[in-house]
N, C-alpha and C positions, 0 to 999 in steps of 0.2 A: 504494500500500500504506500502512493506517495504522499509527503506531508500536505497538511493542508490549513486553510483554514474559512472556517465557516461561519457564515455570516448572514443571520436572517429575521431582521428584526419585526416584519411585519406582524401584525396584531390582526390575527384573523377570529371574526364574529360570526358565529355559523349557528343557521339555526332557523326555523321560523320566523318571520315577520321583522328579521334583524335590519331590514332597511330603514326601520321608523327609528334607528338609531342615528344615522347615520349625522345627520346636526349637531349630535352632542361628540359624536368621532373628530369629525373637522375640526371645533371648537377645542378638543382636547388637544390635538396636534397644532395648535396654534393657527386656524384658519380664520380669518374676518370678510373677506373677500375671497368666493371662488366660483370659477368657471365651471359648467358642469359641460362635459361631453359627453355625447349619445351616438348613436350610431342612423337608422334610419326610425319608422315609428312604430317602430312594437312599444320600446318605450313608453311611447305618449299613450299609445290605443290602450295599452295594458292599464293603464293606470299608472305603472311603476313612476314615471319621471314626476310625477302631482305628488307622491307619495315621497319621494325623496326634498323635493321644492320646499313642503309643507313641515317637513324634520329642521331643514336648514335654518325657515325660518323662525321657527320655534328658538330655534339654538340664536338666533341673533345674528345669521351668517348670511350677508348680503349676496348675492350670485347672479350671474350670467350665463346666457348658453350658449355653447359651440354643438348645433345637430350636422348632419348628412354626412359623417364618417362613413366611408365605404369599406367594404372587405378589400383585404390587399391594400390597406391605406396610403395613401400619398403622401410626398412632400409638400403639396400644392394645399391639403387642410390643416397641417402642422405650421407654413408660412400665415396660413388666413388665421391658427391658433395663437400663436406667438403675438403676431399683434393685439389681437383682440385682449389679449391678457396685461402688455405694456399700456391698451388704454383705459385698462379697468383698473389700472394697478392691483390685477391678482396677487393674492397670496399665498392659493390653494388651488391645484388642480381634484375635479371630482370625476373618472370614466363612471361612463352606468354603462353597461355594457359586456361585451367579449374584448377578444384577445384585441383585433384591430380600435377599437375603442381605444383602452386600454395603453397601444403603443405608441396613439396617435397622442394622449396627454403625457406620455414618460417622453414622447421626443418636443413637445411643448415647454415641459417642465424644466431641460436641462438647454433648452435654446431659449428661454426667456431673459438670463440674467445673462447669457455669453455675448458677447456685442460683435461678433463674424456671422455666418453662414451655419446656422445648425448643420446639416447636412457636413461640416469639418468634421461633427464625431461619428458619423457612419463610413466615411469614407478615409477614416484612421488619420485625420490630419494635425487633431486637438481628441482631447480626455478631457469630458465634463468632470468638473471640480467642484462643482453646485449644482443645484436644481431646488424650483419651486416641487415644496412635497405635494407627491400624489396619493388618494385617495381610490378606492373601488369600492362600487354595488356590483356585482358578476352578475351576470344572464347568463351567461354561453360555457360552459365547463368544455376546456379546449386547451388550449395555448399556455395557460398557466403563469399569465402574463402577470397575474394580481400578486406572485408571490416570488416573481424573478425579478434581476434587475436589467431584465431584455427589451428590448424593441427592436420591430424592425417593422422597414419603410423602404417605399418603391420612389426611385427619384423617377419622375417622367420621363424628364429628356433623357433619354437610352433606355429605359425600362430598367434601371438598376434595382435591384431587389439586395437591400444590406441590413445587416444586423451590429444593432450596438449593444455592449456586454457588460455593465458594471456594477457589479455584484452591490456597490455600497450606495451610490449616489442616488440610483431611481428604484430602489427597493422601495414597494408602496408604501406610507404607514399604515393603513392597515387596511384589509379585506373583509365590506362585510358579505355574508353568503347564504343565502337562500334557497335551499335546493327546491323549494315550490314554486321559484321564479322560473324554474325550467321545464314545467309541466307541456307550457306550451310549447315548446321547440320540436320543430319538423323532424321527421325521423332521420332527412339527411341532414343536419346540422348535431343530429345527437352521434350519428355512426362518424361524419368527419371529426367531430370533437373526440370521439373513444381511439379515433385513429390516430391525430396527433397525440393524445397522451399517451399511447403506445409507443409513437416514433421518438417521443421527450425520452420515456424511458430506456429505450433500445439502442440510442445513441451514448451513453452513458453506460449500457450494460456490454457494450461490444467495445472492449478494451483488452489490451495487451499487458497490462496491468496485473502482476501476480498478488496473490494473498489478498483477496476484495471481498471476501466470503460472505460480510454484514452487506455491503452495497451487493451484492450479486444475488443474495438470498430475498434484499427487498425491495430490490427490479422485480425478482420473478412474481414475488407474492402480490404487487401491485398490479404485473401486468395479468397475472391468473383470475382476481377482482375485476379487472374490465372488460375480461372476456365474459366472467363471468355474468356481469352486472346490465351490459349493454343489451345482451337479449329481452332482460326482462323493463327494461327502462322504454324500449323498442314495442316490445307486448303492451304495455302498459305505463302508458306515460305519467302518470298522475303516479306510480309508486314511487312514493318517499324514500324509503329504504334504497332501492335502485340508483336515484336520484341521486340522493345524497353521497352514497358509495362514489358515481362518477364524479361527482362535483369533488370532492378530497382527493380523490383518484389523480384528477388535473391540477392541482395542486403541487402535492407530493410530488409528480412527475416531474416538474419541471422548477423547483424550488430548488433545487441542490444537492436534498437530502438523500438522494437515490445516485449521488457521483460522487460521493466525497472518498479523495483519494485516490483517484482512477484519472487515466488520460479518454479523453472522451473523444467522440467520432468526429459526430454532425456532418460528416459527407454528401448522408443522402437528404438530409435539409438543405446543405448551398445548391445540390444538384434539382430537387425542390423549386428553390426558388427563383430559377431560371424558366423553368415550366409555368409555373403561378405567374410571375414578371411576364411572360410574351405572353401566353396566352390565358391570362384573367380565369385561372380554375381554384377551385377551392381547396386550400392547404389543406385539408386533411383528405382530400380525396387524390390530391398529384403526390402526398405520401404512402397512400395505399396501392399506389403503381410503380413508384421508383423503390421504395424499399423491400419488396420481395423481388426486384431484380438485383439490388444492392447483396441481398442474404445470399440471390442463388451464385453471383461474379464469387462473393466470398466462403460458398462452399466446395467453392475447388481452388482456392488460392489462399487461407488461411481459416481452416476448418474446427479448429477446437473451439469456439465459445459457440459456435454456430449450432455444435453438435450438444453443445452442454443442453444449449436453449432450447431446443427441437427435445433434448429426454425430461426437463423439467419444465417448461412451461407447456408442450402439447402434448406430452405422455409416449413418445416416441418409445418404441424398448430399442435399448443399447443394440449395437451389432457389430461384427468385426472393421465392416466395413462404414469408418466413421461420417463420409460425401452422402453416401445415402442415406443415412438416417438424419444427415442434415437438410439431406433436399427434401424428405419425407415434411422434416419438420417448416419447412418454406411451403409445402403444399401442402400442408394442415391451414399455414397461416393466410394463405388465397383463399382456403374455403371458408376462413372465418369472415374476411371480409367480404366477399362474396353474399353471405350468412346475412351479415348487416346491411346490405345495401349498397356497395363500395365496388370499386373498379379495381381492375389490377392491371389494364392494358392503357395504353395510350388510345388506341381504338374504342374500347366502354367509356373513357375518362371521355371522347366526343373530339379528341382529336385523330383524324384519321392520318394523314399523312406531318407526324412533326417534324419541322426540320434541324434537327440533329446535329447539326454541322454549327447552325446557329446557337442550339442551347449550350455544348462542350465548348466553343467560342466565349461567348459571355459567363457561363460559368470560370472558365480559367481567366480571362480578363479581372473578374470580379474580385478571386478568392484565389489568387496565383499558381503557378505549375502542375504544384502538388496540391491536391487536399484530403481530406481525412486522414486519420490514424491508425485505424485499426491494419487498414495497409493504405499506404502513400497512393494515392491514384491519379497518373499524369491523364495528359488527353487519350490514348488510348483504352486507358483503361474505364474511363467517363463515358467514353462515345459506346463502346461494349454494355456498358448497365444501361447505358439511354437505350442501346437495339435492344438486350434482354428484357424490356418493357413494352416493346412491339406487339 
């Protein structure tokens, strides 16, 4: 295990009706002014965004709103955030929302007080050294964005799809959670959401990393919970139980606490988001097509975790022959997603012919020669998982 250290101060509120909290949150965290961002109007139709307004001002917390955050969010609602925040003199960022919500006020919050170009910290130019705090009410159990200190954002011009990482400065203060705010979510938004919290986990649990035995043991047990839980949350949406499980699920997955002391992947997230960047598909469904191509390139090119993962997360029995029971364990995992609703082709995903040439292009532009870890992957070995997704 390599050293580490961990860092996760978020204050997460979970539970029934914990939104009516959320005024006395803000105020606790030092809020007097804050911007509240939304995404499109489930918010409003739900009621939720009245319900939150009506806490704030209870609490004595003046606010303004930034709505029509899109999936895949832009640079172009973070530049129209940013200001809007210098003329309200925020002093609080609030997402109500999912992941892209979410990213859109963590890249607001950390381009408010910097006086260049936010877009310098995605594009490795500057390291935010401050940030106005952010706040979450969750919708969308997904991205996990309420308890990392991630964002990431598509600059337009070029379609760059980038991720910024820091672990201390745009850690939310705290997360409130509601797993009866997800009753209503479509079934594709519940199976892409169960998807990306699998792919959060898998990136972290496919490491070269010896002696990880606690981080390997509560990848698997997580990822065995969202297999488990997505069926029944899919059955039956209004289950609580179900609900809940995924909502902490997404969480966990992407908070830390499932890497600590491990060299982690993320390959097939920049390879990802070359797919989502050109052509506007939903992260968690261009993850359920590039990462069982990612499993199957690495179960003939570096096959022990692959094989572990195929005998304890899908029940695989061991065999001499270690490729096989890892591909076995890759075609368990198509049939899961398959199971929920989910694509595994570029053809199902609704792109029939990608062009490939383009994605392995701007992905190495993006994220340079090599990327991921688990094994180095130049352009050839990129253009191979993009065709193995064919």
């Amino acid at each position: 295990m390599k050293d580490f250290t961990f860092y996760s101060p978020t204050e997460f509120v979970f539970g029934r009706g914990t939104e009516h909290q959320t005024g006395s949150l803000v105020r606790a965290y030092g809020g007097t002014r804050a911007i509240v961002v939304y995404g499109g109007g489930s918010a409003v139709r739900s009621g939720l965004l009245g319900r939150v307004e009506e806490s704030l001002a209870e609490a004595g917390v003046e606010y303004c709103e930034l709505g029509g955050v899109q999936p895949n969010p832009t640079d172009a609602k973070v530049y129209e955030g940013i200001d809007l925040c210098r003329r309200a003199k925020a002093d609080f960022l609030l997402a109500v929302g999912g992941g892209s919500v979410i990213d859109t006020a963590k890249a607001m919050a950390a381009g408010v007080p910097y006086s260049g170009d936010f877009w310098d910290f995605f594009a490795g130019r500057a390291v935010p050294g401050e940030a106005l705090p952010v706040g979450v009410v969750l919708t969308i159990p997904a991205a996990g964005s309420e308890g990392s200190g991630n964002s990431v954002i598509t600059k337009l011009d070029g379609l760059h799809k980038l991720s910024l990482r820091t672990p201390k400065v745009l850690r939310p203060a705290f997360a409130v959670m509601d797993p009866a705010l997800t009753f209503t979510l479509p079934a594709w938004q519940t199976a892409c959401g169960a998807t990306d919290m699998m792919a959060h986990i898998m990136e972290r649990y496919f490491t070269n990393t010896e002696a990880t035995s606690v981080a390997d043991r509560m990848c698997e047990g997580v990822m065995l919970s969202i297999i488990e839980e997505t069926p029944k949350a899919l059955h039956k949406p209004d289950d609580y139980g179900a609900r809940a499980n995924l909502m902490w699920a997404g969480t966990v997955a992407h908070n830390g606490t499932c890497g600590v002391g491990c060299e982690e992947d993320w390959a097939s997230h920049f390879m990802e988001h070359e797919v989502s960047a050109v052509y506007g598909v939903t992260h968690g469904a261009g993850l359920a097509v590039i990462f069982p191509a990612w499993l199957t390139y690495m179960a003939g090119h570096n096959v022990r975790k692959v094989e572990q993962w195929a005998r304890r997360v899908w029940g695989v029995v061991a065999g001499a022959d270690a490729m096989s029971v890892a591909l076995e364990g890759v075609a368990c995992f198509k049939r899961f997603l398959h199971f929920i609703g989910m694509p595994v082709t570029f053809g199902e995903l609704g792109i029939a012919n990608p062009d490939i040439s383009l994605l392995v292009d701007k992905l190495h532009e993006d994220k340079g020669e090599l990327v991921g870890n688990y094994i180095r992957l130049d352009r050839k070995a990129t253009r191979e998982i993009y065709e193995l997704a064919l």
